[in-house]
Structure formats: C-alpha cells, structure tokens
C-alpha positions as CSV (number, residue, x, y, z in Angstrom):
1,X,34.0,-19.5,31.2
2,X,36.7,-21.9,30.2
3,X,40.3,-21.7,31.4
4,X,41.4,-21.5,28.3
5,X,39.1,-18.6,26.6
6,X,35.6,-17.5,26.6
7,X,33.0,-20.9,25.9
8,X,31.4,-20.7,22.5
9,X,27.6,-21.9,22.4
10,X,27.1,-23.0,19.4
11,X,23.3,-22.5,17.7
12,X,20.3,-24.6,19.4
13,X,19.3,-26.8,16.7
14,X,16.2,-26.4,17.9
15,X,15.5,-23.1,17.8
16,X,17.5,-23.1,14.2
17,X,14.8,-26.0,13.1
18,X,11.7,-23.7,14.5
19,X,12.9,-20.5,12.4
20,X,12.9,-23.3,9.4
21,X,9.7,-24.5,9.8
22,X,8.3,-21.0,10.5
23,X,9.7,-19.7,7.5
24,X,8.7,-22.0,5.4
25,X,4.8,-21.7,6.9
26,X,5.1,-18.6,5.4
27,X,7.2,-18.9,1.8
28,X,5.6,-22.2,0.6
29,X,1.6,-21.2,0.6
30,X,2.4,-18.3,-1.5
31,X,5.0,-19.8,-3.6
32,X,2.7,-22.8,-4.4
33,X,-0.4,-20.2,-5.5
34,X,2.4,-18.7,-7.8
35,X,3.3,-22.3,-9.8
36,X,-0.5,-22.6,-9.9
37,X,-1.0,-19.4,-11.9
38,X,1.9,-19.7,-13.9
39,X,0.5,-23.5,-14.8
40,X,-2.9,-21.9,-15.5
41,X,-1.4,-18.9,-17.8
42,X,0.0,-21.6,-19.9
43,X,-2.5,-23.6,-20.4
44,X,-4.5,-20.4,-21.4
45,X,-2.4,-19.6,-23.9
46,X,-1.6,-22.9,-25.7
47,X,-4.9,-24.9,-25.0
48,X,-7.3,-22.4,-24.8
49,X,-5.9,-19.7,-27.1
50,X,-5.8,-20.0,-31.4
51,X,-2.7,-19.4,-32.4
52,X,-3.3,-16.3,-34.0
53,X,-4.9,-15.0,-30.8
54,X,-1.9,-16.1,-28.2
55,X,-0.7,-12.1,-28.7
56,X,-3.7,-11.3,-26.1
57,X,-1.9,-13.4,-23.5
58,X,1.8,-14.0,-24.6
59,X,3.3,-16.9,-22.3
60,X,5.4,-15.4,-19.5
61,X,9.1,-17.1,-21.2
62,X,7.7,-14.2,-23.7
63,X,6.9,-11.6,-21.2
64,X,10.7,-12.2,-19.0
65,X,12.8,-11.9,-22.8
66,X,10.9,-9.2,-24.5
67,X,9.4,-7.8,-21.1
68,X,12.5,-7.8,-18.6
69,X,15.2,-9.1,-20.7
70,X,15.1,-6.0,-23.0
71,X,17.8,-3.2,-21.5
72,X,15.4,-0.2,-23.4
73,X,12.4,-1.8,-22.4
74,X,13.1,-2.5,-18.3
75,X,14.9,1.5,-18.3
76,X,11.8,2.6,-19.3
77,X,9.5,0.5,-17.2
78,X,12.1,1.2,-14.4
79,X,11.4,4.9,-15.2
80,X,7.9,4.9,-15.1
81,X,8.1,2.8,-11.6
82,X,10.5,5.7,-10.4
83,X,8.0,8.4,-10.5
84,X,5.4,6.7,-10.1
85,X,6.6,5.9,-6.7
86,X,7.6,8.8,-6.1
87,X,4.0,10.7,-6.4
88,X,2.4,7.5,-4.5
89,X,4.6,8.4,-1.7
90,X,4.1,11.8,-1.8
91,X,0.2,11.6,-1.9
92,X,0.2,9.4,1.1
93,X,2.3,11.4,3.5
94,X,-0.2,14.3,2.5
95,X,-3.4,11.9,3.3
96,X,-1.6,11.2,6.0
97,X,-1.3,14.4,7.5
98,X,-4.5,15.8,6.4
99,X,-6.7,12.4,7.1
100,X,-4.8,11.8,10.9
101,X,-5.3,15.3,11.5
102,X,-9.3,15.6,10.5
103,X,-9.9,12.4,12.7
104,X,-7.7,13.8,16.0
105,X,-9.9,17.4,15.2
106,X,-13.2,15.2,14.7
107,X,-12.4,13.1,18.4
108,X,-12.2,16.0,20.4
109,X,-16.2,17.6,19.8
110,X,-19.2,15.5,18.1
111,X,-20.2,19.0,16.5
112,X,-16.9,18.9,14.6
113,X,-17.3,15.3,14.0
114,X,-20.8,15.9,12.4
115,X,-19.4,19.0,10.3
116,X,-16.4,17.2,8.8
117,X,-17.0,13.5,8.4
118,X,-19.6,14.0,5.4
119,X,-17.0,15.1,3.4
120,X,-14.4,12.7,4.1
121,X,-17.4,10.3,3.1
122,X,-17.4,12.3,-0.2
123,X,-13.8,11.5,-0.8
124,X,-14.4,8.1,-1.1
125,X,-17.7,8.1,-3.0
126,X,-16.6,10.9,-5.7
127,X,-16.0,9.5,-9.1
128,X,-12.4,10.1,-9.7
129,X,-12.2,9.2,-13.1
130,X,-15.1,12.2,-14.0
131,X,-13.0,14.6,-11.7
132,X,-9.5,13.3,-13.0
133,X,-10.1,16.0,-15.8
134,X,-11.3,19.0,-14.0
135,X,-8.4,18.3,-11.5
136,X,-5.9,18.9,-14.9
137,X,-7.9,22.1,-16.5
138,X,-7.6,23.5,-12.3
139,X,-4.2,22.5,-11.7
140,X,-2.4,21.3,-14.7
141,X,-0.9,18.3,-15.8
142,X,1.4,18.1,-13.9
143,X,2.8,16.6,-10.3
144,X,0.8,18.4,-8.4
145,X,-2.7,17.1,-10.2
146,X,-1.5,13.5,-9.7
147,X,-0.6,13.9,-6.1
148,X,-4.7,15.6,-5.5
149,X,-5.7,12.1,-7.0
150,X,-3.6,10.1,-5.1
151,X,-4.9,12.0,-2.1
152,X,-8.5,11.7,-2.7
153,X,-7.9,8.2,-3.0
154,X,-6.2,7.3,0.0
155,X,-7.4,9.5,2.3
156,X,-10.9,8.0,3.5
157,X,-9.3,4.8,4.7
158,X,-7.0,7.0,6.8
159,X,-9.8,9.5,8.5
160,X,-12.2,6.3,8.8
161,X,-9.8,3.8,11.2
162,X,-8.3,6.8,12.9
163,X,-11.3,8.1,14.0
164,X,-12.2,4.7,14.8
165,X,-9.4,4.5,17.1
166,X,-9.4,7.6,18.7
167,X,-13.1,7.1,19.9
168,X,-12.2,3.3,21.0
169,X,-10.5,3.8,24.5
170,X,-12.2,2.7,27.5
171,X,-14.0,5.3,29.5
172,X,-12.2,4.1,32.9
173,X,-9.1,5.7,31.3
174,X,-10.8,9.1,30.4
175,X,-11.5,9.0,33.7
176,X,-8.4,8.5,35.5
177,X,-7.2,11.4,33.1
178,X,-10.0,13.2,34.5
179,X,-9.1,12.8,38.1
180,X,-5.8,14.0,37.1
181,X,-7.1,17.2,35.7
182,X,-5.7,16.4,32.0
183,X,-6.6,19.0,29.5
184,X,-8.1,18.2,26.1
185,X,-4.9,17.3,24.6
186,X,-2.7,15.8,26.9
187,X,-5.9,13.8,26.9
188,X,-5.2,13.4,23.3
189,X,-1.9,12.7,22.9
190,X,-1.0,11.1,26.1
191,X,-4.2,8.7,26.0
192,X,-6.2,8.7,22.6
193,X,-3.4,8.7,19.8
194,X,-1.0,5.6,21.8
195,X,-4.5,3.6,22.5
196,X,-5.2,4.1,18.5
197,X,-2.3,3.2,16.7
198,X,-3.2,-0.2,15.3
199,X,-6.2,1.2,13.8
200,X,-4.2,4.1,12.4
201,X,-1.2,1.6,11.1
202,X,-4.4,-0.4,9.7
203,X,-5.7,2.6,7.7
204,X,-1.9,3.9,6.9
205,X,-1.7,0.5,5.0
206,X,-4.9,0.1,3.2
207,X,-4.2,3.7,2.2
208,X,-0.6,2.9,0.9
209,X,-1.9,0.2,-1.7
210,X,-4.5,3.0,-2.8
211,X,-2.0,5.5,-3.1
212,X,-0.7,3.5,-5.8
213,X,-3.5,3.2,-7.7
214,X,-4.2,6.9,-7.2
215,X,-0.4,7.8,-8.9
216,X,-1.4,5.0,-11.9
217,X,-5.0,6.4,-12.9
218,X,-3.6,9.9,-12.7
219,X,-0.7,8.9,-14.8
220,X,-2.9,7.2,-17.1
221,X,-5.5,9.9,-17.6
222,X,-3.5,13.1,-17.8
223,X,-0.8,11.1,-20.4
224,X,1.3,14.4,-20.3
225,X,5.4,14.8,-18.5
226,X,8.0,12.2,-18.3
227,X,5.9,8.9,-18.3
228,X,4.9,6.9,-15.2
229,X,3.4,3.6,-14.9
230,X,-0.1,4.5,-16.5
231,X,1.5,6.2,-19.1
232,X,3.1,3.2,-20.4
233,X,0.2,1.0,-19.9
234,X,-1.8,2.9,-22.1
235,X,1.1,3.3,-24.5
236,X,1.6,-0.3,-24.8
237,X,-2.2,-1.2,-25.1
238,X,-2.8,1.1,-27.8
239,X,1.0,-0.3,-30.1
240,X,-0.4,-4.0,-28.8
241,X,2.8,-4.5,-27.3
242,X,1.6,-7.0,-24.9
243,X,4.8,-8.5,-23.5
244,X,5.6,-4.9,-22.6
245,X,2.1,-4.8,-21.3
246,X,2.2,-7.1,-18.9
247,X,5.7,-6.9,-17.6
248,X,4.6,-2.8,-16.8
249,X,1.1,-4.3,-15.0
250,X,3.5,-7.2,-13.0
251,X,5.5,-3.6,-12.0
252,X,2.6,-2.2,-11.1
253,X,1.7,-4.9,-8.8
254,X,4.7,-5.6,-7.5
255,X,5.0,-1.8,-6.3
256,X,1.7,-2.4,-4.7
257,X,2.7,-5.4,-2.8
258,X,6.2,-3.9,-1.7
259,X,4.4,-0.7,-0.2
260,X,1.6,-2.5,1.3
261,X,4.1,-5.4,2.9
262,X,6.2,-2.3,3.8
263,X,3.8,-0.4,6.2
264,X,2.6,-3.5,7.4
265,X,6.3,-4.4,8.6
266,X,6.2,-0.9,10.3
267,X,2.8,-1.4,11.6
268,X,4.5,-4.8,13.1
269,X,7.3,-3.0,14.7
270,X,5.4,-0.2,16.0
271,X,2.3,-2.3,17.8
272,X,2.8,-5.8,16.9
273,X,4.4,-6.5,20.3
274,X,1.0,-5.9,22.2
275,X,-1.7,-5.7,19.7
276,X,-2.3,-9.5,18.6
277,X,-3.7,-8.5,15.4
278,X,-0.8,-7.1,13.8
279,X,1.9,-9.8,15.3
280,X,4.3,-11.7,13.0
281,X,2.5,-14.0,10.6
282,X,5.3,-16.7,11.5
283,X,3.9,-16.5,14.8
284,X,0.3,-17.5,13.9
C-alpha cells in the first residue's frame, strides 16, 4: 500500500487481450455462418426465384419491415411466443420430475428397470401427431392437452441419460458405501444422483429444445384459445402471409436456441467445473 492511499492495479492487458480473443473464438464462427445464409437467401430469392414467385421466400429487408417492424404484427407474434413459453416450460418441469424420478426408481432394482423402461421407449416411438387428437377429445383443448404433448416429447431424452448416469458409477464406490453400511438411498442420493449430473443436465437440455417443439405441434394441431406459436404459423400459411410467416418461424427458433443455450449455461455452472465435457466453449 502506498503512503498516500490504497495502490490501484490497473487491468493486465494480457489477461484483457485473452478474454478478446476468446470471445471472439466464439462470436465470429457463428456470426460468419449467419452472413452466409443471409447471402444465400438473397440470391434465392432474386436469382433463383421468378418474380412472381419471390412471395414463397420474401427477402429478409421484407421479413424485418412487415415481419418485426409492424407494432400489430410483433404484439401478436410476441403473444404467441408468451404462451408458448410458458407451456414449454411447464411441460419440461413435469418431464422433469416424472422422467428423473422413473430413472432414480428404475436404478435401484433391474426388475423395476425391466417393468418401466418399455414404456418410456414408447414415449419416444408413439406417433404424436396421430395421438395429438385423442389427447384433445380426452382432455380438451386446452393447456392441459398441450402440456401432455410437450411431456411425451421431452420426456424420453430425460429417463434415457439419467438412467444412464445413475448406473455409471464405479463399483469401488458402491463399495466403500457398503463398508459403511449405507442404505438404498443414502446410496442414492449421496453417491448415484452427484456422480450423474452431467448426464442428467445432458438429457435436461436435449429435452428443453423438444419441449419446444412439443408446445408448437400442440399449438398448431388443436388451433383452439388465445394463439401460440403454431397457431400463428398455420394462420399465416393458410392467408400466405409469408413475411409474417417467417418472422413467427425465426421466433420459433430463436426460443429454441435461448432455452437450449439456457440449460446448457446451468448445466455449465452446475458441473462444468469438473466434468470436461460441459466446460466453457471459450475454454476449448
């Protein structure tokens, strides 16, 4: 300390030129792609296109004024992204719950295993679009039909790397546990559940993108209540209002991205320190 105040360290420029480069590891790959698709849509639509065809893939100046620009328009895509959310969320703390709780229950006996893992297999394999209307004549058309999609969807992914990672630990720790005279679920919860946490944050975040999906095929199918994302996609297919089309699909994507980069960031947080497949990408 200096006698005339505390000393003052100013930044490392190192360390300042190493966050720089790291970040732009990261931001200039995907930005570059971007340019590259925009250049390509362009092209589509003025060199490829007639003229009296360009309405099937409007240029995206089009899209951003009639799109975004519009105040109606981007309330009622803003709307739709609102509940649609909303049920996406909802859907995935359920398959979360239900899909985390079959796997801990199917780790702890290979009789339960054998009983309850068929139908989790079913989840996946059922046609949803073929049950999407029994689910409304069973349960209406209303929230709680699209949150049963949305769980269907997402919950294999869940069950599937849970289970994965409850069955994974090393059986030199079941047997320390054993030595100490653990019961079943201290066994569980002390050993199984901390060892499988990157494979659970793996399935939580395959399972948040397809929650998504789940909320927009509901949506779109059941086309009844205050309209979500699907609604609005099939309302603007069937006026040809492609501008308003494709600024609700870039929504739709965008959503998907934001929840998928979201629990991956948790997923980073929560093991990322000592599971080297879920550290930083800047780190890489």
């Amino acid at each position: 300390m200096s006698v005339n105040g505390p000393v003052i360290h100013s930044p490392d420029p190192e360390q300042s030129a190493g966050r720089t480069v790291s970040f732009l590891k990261v931001a200039v790959p995907p930005t570059l792609v971007f340019l590259l698709i925009i250049l390509i849509w362009y092209g589509m639509t003025f060199l490829v296109l007639e003229p009296d065809r360009r309405f099937l893939l409007p240029p995206p100046h089009d899209i951003v004024q009639e799109g975004i620009l519009d105040v109606e328009i981007l309330a009622e895509i803003g709307g739709g992204l609102y509940r649609t959310t909303s049920v996406s969320l909802l859907g995935l703390a359920i398959a979360f719950a239900l899909g985390f709780s079959m796997a801990l229950v199917m780790s702890q006996a290979k009789w339960i295993e054998r009983s309850l893992y068929p139908w989790a297999v079913v989840c996946q394999t059922v046609p949803i679009l073929a049950l999407v209307p029994l689910l409304g004549f069973w349960f209406g058309f209303g929230l709680m039909s699209r949150v049963i999609v949305c769980v269907i969807i997402a919950l294999f992914p869940i069950v599937i790397n849970s289970l994965t990672g409850l069955q994974s630990v090393e059986p030199k720790l079941h047997d320390l546990l054993t030595l100490h005279k653990a019961n079943r679920w201290t066994r569980a919860f002390r050993l199984q559940v901390p060892a499988a946490r990157p494979l659970i944050f793996t399935g939580l975040r395959t399972s948040a993108g397809l929650s998504v999906i789940g909320a927009i095929v509901g949506d779109f199918f059941f086309g009844r209540g205050k309209p979500g994302l699907g609604i609005l996609l099939d309302r603007y297919s069937r006026r040809l209002q492609s501008e308003e089309l494709l600024a609700a699909v870039i929504a739709a994507c965008l959503l998907g991205v934001v929840v998928f980069w979201i629990f991956g960031l948790i997923g980073r947080r929560a093991v990322g320190h000592w599971d080297p497949s879920w550290a930083d990408e800047r780190q890489r």
